[in-house]
N, C-alpha and C positions, 0 to 999 in steps of 0.2 A: 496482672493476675490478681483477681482477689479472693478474700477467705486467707483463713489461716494458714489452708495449705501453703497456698501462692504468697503469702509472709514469710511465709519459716523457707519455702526454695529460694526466693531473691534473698536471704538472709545466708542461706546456704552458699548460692552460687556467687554471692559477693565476698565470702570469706574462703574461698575455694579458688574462686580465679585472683585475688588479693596475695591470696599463697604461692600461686606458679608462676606472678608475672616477677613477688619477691626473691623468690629461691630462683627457679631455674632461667627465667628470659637472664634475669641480671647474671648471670655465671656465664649465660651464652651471650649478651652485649654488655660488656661493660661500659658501654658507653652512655648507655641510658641514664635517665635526670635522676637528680637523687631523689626528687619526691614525687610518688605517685601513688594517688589513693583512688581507692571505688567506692565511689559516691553511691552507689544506687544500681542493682540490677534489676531488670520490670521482663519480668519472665510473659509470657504471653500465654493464653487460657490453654492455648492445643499444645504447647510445649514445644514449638516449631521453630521459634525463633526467642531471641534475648538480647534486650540491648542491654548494655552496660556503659555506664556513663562514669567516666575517670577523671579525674583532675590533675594537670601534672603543673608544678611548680618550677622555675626554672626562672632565673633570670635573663638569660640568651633564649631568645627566641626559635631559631634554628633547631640548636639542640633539643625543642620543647618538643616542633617539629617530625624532627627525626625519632623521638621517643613514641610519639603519637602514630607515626607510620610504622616503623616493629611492631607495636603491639594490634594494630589494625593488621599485618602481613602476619602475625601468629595468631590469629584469631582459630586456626585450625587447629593449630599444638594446643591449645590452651583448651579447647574444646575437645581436644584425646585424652591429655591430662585429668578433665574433669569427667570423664567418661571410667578412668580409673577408680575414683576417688567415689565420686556418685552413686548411690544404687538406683537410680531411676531405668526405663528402660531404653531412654532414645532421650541425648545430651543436646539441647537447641543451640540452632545456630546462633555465633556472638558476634553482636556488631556495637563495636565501637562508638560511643557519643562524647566527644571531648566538651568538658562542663569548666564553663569559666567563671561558675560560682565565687574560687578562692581568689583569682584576680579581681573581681567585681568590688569584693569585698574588703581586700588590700588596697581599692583606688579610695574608697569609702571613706575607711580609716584615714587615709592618707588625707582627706578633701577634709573630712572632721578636724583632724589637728591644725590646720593650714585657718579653718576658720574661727576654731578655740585660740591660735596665738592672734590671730590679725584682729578678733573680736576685744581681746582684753588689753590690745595696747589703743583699740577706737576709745574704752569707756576711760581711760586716763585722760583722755584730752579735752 
């Protein structure tokens, strides 16, 4: 969505659904990863639909998994919840986009230092 409206609602609806999956999913699973952020909601022009694109951190895969399905399976709670909170008049459906930006960017880091140390022990020789 764009225009300022369509700024300030994905600005909205990412700190709105950032809030319910904090507080209440985590009360109702505790077993969910410690780290999950929302990266980016992209609300659509007719207000019909929203995906929301999450990133979860997680050294075990599995569990990253299983976090990524709850929140995919309460895409309806989360969409009551912001029906609460919201003044709009009709809350779009959310769908889930698991974003592997922060992994991407943790392989990065990791390939950089690998070839900052192998680099500086080539120019000794």
């Amino acid at each position: 969505m764009k225009g300022m409206r369509g700024e300030r609602l994905s600005s909205q609806f990412r700190e709105e659904i950032y809030t319910v999956i904090s507080t209440d999913l985590r009360n109702k699973y505790p077993s969910m990863s410690a780290i999950i952020s929302v990266i980016n909601a992209d609300v659509a022009p007719d207000l019909k639909s929203c995906k929301v694109y999450v990133s979860i951190f997680d050294t075990d895969a599995d569990k990253k998994e299983a976090t990524f399905k709850i929140l995919k399976e309460n895409a309806g709670y989360i969409r009551h919840e912001l029906s609460k909170v919201l003044r709009i008049r009709t809350v779009p459906e959310l769908r889930f986009i698991l974003d592997a930006s922060m992994e991407y960017g943790d392989k990065i880091d990791k390939l950089l230092k690998t070839i900052e140390t192998d680099g500086g022990e080539d120019d000794g020789k």
